[in-house]
C-alpha positions in Angstrom: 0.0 0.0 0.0 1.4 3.5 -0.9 1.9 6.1 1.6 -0.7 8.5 2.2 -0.4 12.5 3.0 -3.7 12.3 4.7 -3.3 16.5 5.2 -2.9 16.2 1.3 -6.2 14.7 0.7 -8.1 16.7 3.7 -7.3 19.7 1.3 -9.8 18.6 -0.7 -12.8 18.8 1.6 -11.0 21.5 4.5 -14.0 23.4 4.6 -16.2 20.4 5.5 -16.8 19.8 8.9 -18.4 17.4 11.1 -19.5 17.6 14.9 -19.5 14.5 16.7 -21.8 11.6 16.0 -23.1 10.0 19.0 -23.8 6.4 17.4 -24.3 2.7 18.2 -22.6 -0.4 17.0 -21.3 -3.9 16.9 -20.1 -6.6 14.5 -20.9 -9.9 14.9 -18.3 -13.1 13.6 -19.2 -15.4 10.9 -18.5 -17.7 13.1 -21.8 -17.2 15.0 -24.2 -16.0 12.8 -26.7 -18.7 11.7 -25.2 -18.5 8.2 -21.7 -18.1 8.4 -21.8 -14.0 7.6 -20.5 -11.3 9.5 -22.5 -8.4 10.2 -21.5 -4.9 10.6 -24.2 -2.4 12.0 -24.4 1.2 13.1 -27.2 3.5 14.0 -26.0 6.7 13.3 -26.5 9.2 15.4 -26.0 13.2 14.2 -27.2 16.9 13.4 -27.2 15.9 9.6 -30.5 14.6 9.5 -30.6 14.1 5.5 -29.0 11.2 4.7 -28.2 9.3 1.3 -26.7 6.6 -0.3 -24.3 7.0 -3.0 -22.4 4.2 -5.3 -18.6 5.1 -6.5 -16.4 3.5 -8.8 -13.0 4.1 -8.2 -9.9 2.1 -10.1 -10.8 -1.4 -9.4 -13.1 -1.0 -6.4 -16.3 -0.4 -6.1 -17.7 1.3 -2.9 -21.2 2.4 -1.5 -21.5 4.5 1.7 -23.9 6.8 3.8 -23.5 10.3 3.1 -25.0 13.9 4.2 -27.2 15.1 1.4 -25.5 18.4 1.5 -22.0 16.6 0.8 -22.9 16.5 -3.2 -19.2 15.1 -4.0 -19.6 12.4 -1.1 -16.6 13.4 0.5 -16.9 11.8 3.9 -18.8 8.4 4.2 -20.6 7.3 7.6 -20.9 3.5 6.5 -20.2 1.9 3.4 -18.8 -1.4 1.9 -16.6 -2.5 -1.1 -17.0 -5.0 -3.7 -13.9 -6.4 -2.3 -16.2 -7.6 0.8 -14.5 -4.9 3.0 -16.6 -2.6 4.8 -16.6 0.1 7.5 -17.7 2.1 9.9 -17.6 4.3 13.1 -18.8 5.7 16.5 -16.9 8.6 18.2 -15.4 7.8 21.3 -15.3 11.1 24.0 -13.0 9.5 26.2 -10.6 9.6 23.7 -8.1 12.8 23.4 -9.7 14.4 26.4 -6.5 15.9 26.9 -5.5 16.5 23.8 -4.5 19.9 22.0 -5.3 19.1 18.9 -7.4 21.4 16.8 -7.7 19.1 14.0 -10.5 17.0 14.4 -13.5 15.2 12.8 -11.8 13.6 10.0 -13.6 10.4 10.7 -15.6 10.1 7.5 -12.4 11.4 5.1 -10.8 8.5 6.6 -13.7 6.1 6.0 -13.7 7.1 2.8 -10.1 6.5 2.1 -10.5 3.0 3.6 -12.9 2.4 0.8 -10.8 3.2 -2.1 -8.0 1.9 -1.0 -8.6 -1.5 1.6 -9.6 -5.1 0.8 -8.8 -6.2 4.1 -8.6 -5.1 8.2 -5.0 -5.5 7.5 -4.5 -3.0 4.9 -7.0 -0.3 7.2 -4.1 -1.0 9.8 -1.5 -0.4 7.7 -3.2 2.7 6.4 -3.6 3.8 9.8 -0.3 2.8 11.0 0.7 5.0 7.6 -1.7 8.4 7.8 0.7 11.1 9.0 -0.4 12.4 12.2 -2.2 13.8 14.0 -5.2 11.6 12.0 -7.7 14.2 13.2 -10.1 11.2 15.0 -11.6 10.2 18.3 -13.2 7.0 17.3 -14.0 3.3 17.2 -13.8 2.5 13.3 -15.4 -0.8 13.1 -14.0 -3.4 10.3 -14.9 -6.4 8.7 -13.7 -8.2 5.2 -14.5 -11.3 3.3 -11.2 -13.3 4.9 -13.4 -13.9 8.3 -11.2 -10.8 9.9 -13.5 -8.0 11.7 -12.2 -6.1 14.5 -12.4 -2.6 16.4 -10.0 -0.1 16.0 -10.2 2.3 19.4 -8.0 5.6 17.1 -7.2 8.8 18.4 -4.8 11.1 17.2 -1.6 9.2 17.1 -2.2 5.7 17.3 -4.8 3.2 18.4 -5.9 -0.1 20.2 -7.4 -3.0 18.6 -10.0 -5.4 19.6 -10.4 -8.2 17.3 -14.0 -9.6 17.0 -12.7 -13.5 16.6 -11.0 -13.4 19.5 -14.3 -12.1 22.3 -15.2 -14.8 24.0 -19.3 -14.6 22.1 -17.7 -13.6 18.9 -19.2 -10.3 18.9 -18.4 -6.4 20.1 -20.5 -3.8 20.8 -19.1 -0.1 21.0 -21.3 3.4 21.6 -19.5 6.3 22.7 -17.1 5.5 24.9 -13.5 3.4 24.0 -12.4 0.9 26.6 -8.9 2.1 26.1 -9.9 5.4 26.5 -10.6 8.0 29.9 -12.8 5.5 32.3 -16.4 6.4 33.0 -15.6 9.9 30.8 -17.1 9.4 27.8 -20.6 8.9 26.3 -23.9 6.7 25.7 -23.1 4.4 28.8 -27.0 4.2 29.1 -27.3 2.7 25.7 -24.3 0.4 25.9 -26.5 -1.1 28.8 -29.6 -1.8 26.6 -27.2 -3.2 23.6 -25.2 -5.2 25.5 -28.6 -6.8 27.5 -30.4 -7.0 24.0 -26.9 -9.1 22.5 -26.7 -11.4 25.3 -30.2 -12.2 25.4 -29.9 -13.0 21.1 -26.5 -14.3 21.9 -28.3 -16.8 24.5 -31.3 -18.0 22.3 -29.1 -18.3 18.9 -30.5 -15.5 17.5 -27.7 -12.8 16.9 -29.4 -12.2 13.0 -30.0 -9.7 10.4 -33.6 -9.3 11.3 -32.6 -8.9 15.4 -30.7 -6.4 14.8 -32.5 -4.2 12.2 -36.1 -5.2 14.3 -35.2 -5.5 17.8 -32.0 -3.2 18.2 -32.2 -0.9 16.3 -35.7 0.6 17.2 -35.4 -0.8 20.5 -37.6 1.2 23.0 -36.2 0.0 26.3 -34.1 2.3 28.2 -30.7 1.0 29.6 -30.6 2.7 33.0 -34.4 3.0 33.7 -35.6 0.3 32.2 -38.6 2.1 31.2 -40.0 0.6 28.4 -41.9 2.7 26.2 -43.9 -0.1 24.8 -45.5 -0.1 28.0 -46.2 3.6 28.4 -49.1 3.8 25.8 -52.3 3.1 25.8 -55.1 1.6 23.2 -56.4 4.9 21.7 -53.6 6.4 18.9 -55.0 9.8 19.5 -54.0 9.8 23.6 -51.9 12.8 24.4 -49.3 10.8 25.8 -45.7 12.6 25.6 -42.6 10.2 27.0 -38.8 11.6 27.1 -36.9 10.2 25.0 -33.8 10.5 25.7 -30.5 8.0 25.4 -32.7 5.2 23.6 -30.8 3.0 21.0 -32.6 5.2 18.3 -32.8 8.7 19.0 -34.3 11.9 17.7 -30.8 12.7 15.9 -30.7 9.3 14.6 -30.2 9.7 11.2 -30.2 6.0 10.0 -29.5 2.3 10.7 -27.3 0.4 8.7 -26.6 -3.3 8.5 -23.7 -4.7 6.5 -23.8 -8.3 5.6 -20.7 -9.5 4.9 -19.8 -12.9 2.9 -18.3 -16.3 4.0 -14.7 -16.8 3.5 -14.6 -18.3 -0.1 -17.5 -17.1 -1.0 -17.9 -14.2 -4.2 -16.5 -10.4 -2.1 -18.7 -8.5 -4.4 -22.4 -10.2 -2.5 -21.7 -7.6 0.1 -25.8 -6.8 0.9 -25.9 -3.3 2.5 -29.0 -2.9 4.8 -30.2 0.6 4.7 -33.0 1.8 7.2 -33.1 5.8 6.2 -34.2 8.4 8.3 -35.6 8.3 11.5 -35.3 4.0 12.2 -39.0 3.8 13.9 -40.5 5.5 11.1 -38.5 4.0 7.9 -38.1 1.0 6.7 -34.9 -1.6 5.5 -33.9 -2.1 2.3 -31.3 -3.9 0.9 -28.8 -2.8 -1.8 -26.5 -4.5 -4.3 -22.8 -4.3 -5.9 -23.8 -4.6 -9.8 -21.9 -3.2 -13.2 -24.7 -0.2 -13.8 -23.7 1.6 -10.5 -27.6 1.6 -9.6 -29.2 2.5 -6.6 -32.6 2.2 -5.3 -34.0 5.6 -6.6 -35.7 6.4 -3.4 -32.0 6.2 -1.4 -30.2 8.5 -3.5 -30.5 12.0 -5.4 -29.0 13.9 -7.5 -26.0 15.7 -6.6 -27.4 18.3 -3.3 -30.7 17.3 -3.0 -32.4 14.7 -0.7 -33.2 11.3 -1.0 -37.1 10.5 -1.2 -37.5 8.3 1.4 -35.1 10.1 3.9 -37.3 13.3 2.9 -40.6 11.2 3.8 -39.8 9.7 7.2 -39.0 13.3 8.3 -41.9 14.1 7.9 -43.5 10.9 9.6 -41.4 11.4 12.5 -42.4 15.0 13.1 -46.0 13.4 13.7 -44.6 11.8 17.3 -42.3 14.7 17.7 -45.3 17.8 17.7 -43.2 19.9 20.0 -40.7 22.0 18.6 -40.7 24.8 20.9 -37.8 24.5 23.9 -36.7 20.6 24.3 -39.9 19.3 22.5 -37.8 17.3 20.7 -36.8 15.5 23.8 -40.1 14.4 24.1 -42.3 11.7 22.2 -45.9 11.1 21.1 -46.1 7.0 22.3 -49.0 6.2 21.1 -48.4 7.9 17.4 -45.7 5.8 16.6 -46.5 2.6 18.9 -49.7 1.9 21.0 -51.9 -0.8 22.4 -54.4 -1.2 19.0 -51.4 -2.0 16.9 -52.1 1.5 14.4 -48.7 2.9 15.5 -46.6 4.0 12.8 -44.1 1.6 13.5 -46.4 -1.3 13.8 -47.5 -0.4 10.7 -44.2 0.1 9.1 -43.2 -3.6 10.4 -46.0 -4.9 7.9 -44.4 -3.1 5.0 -40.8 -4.3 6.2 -41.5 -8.2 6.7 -43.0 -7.9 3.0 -39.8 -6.5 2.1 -37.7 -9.1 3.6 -39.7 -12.1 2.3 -39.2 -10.6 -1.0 -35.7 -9.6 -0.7 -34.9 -13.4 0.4 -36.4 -14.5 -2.9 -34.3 -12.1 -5.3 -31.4 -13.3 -3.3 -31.6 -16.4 -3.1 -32.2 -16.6 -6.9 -29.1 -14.1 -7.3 -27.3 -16.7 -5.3 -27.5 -19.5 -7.6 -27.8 -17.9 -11.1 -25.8 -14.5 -10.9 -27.1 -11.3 -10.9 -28.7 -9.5 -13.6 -29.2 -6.3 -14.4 -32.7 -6.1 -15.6 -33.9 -8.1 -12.9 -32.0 -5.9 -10.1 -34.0 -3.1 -11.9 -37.3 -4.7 -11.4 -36.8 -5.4 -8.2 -35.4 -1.8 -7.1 -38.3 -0.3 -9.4 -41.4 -2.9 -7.1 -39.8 -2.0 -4.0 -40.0 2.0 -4.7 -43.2 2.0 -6.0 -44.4 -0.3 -2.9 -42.9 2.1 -0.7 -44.1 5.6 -2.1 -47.5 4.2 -2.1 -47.2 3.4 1.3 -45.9 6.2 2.6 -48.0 8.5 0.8 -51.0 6.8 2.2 -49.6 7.0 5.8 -48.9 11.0 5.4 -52.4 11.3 4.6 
């Protein structure tokens, strides 16, 4: 791997900048999952509210990531995966750098998108770490996987970093929020939603059942708090039109959450470029998944992306859903939700209704892939099935913002 003059390549975007991102995450082993693939997920946590997906093609690599809709060159990626069945992502860690002078900082997603371009494997994004002059400009866990079976944490700061390699945990699985175990003890962040994750992951771990679908379904929009234990499932009531408002503060999805993304990676020996990329967009209660593949036409799901500046549809429409459960603006409204609009006693919450439209799309999606599996993928089947999953989900939404 060439040597990098990562101040070089900041140049490029120096007048981007990005505050901290307070996220959740974990990667799961191969070696656990029920069949054989690693899973990478983050729910991504920031002020950037508009999110997209955008596909790049870059030498011999191609590359899809989570970007900010404003960010019309895609500049800085949040979560994305190669077609060399590499793939990446992040949560900053406060407890790193505390002390620290450093005034350059948030480079997190310049360096994810490096990773991208240039990494097949977790040992070439150590190499490029161990290669990036310094200071790298990051108080982070990145979080890597790649199609060898490798996947591993990398606690980074400005000048070096600590790794945790997923294979070797005793469950075969890490969880990270805000907070690096090699940083500062007990000063960093989202301790109350480590608590939650790490109860939610030992209970799957327990019962077999650290999946796809557990973590897009159960952890993701999980509505149990860590420390309180209050769990807003049980706060509503039967009628959807009760004035019920419940803080919501330090859940697994929060109001800043921006999306929820799910990486599944491939068996060792298996084809690098059947990387599936799981993309809840928007708000995680009030979207819905869908999945997203390598393919020679560089296409994306219409509703995901945009053209260069704008917004993607769907991210534009559960913004809109969500401001039904957040009414308050005024003061800390925000802080506090409508239960019993998004989840309530008769079932009609928005999120019980979006789980209708979401197990459609995963039956269906297990279909197209399993076909894709055996006979290859094709492009004018991709397109149909991109094109019946839009038009499925526009209806659907436009019906539920009536």
């Amino acid at each position: 791997m060439r040597r990098f003059s990562f101040f070089f390549f900041a140049i490029i975007i120096c007048l981007i900048s990005n505050t901290g991102e307070p996220c959740t995450t974990a990667i799961i082993s191969g070696k656990i999952t029920p069949d054989g693939r690693p899973l990478l997920w983050k729910n991504r946590d920031t002020d950037n509210l508009n999110n997209k997906l955008m596909y790049f093609r870059e030498g011999n690599l191609d590359y899809i990531g989570i970007v900010n809709s404003n960010d019309s060159n895609g500049n800085e990626i949040w979560i994305g995966m190669n077609n060399a069945g590499f793939a990446i992502m992040n949560s900053v860690a406060a407890n790193l750098g505390l002390y620290d002078t450093v005034k350059y900082k948030d480079k997190e997603g310049i360096i994810m998108k490096l990773a991208l371009r240039e990494c097949t494997t977790v040992d070439d994004f150590e190499k490029l770490l161990n290669t990036l002059n310094k200071p790298l400009g990051v108080e982070t866990n990145f979080g890597v996987i790649d199609a060898y079976g490798n996947a591993a944490y990398f606690e980074t700061h400005h000048w070096g970093y600590v790794k945790f390699d997923v294979n070797e945990s005793p469950d075969g699985y890490l969880i990270r929020t805000n907070f690096a175990f090699s940083g500062v003890e007990d000063k960093g962040q989202g301790y109350e939603r480590y608590l939650i994750e790490e109860e939610l992951f030992k209970d799957a771990y327990n019962k077999g059942n650290l999946t796809l679908q557990f973590i897009l379904q159960d952890a993701a929009r999980c509505l149990k708090h860590g420390l309180t234990k209050v769990d807003l499932k049980k706060q509503c009531s039967f009628n959807p039109d009760d004035d019920i408002f419940v803080n919501f503060a330090d859940f697994i999805p929060r109001y800043s959450t921006s999306a929820s993304v799910v990486i599944q990676g491939v068996r060792k020996g298996d084809n690098s470029d059947k990387m599936i990329m799981w993309t809840i967009l928007g708000f995680p209660p009030c979207s819905v998944v869908y999945p997203v593949f390598f393919n020679e036409e560089k296409l994306l799901p219409s509703i995901l992306s945009a053209e260069s500046g704008n917004n993607a549809w769907l991210c534009s429409k559960v913004l809109e859903v969500k401001d039904k459960c957040f009414p308050i603006k005024r003061g800390r409204g925000t802080n506090y939700i409508k239960i019993n609009v998004l989840y309530n006693l008769s079932g009609s919450g928005i999120m019980q209704r979006l789980m209708i439209l979401e197990n459609e799309i995963l039956r269906n999606s297990e279909e197209f892939i399993n076909d894709y599996f055996k006979t290859g993928l094709s492009i004018d089947l991709l397109k149909k099935y991109y094109n019946s999953n839009d038009e499925k989900i526009i209806n659907y939404f436009n019906n539920l913002l009536k």
